[in-house]
N, C-alpha and C positions, 0 to 999 in steps of 0.2 A: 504494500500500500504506500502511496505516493504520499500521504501525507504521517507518517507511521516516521519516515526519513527526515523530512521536514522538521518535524517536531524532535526529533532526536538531535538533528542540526543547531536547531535553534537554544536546544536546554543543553546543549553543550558546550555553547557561546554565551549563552545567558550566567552559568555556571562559571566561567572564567570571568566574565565580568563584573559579577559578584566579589569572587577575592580581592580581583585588584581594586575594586568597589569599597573596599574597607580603608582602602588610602584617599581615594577619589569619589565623593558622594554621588558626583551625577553620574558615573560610569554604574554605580551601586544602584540605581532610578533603571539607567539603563537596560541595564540585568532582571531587573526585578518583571520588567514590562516583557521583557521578551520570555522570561521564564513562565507569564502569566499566558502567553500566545502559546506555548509549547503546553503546558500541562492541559491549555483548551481544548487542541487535537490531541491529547494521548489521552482527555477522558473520553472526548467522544473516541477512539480508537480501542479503546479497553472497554465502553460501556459501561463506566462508573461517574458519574458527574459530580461525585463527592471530593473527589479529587480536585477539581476547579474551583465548585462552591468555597471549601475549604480553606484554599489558594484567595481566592476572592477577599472573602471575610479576611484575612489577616490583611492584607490590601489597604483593604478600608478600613480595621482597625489603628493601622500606624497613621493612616492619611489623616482620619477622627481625630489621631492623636495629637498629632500637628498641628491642626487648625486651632484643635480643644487648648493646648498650650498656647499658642500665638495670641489667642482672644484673653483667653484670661490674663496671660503677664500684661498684654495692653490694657483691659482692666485694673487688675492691679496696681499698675504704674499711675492710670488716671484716679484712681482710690487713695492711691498714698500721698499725690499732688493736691489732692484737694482736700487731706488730711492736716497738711503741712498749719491751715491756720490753728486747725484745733490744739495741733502741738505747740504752737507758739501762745496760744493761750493757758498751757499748762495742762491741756486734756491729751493726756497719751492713749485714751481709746481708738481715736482713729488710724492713727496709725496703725491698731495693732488689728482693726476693719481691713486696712490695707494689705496687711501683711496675711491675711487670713484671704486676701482675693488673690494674691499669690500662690500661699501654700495648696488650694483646693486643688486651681488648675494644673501644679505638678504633681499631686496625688492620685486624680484622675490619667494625666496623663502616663502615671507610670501602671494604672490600671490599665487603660488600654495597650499599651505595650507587654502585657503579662498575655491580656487575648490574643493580642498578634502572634504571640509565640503559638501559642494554643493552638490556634487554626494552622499556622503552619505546618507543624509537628503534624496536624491528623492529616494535613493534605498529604504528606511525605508519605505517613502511614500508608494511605489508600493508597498511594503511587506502587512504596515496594509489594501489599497487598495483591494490586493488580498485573504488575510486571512481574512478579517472583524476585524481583533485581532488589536485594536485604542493602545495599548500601542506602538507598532512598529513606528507607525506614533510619538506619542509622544518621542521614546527614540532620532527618527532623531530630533526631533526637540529640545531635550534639550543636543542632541552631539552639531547641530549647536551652539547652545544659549554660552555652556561651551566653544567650540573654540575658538568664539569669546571674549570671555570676557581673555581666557589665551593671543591670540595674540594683542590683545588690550594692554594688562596687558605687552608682552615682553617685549616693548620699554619704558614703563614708570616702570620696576624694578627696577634702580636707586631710587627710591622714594616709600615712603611707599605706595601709593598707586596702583601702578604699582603691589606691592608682593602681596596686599589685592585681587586685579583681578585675579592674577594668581592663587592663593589658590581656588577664591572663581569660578575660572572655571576648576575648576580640580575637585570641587567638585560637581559641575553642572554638568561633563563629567562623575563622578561617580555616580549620580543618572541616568543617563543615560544610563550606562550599567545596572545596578540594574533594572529600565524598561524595558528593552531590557532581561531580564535575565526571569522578571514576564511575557513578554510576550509569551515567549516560553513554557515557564511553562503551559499557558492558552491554546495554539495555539493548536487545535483540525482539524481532517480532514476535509472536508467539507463535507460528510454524519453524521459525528457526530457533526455536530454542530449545536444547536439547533436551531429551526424556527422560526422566527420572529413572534410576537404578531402580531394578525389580529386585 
């Protein structure tokens, strides 16, 4: 099947773009797009559309999550500016109004980033599920592993150990496209792929 190639092309390219994606963010947008075009044909190609939904939702989760950040720090920002008199009259509640229009939106935001992993991981799932190809399964599960150890790692960056996490899930997230990159490499149609030992 002509497009069985296609899509194995594409999350092959989309899978390298990703690593080096981790140095360069748009290359990482890049990846993400064409990985979202490749799992489209390999669910319809497998017959499982949970594979894409999956894919989808974590999509939109991290997008949610951007926008969800972006709205609220500029809230909070216009919160703590127009706080600024109540401080100068000796009322420190607004500020702490302001600081509370801050803190939500990186709270939510690090929730939605918790689902984006989520969905990712069961997209993968459903991928090595449908392919037989166990590296897919494994790259959702060491994208999960690295997420968490970067958003662990955000709030304790003040301290070394906080940066040690963040490095060492960035580098977890990079062997995880690297997986993600061999499994496609391996990922064969399902006529060709060989027969299980009797």
């Amino acid at each position: 099947m002509e497009d069985f190639g296609l899509a194995r092309a594409i999350g092959l390219a989309a899978s390298l773009l990703l690593v080096v994606g981790l140095l360069v963010p748009l290359l990482w947008v890049i990846g993400a797009a064409l990985l979202l075009i490749s799992l489209h044909l390999l669910s319809r190609h497998y017959g499982n559309p949970s594979i894409l939904r999956n894919y989808l939702y974590s999509l939109l989760a991290l997008v949610a999550a951007f926008v969800l950040l972006v709205i609220g720090f500029l809230l909070g920002l216009v919160s703590l500016l127009l706080s600024l008199p109540l401080l100068a009259a000796g009322n420190p509640f607004g500020v702490l109004a302001g600081l509370g229009f801050l803190l939500l939106p990186i709270f939510l935001f690090l929730l939605l980033l918790l689902l984006m992993l989520g969905f990712y991981y069961r997209a993968m799932e459903e991928m090595a599920r449908s392919s037989g190809e166990r590296l897919f399964g494994l790259s959702g599960l060491l994208a999960l592993a690295g997420g968490l150890l970067v958003l662990l790692g955000l709030p304790l960056s003040i301290v070394l150990v906080g940066l040690l996490l963040v490095l060492l899930g960035y580098l977890v997230l990079a062997a995880s496209y690297i997986a993600l990159t061999f499994a496609f490499l391996r990922l064969r149609e399902p006529s060709a792929q060989p027969a299980a030992p009797a």
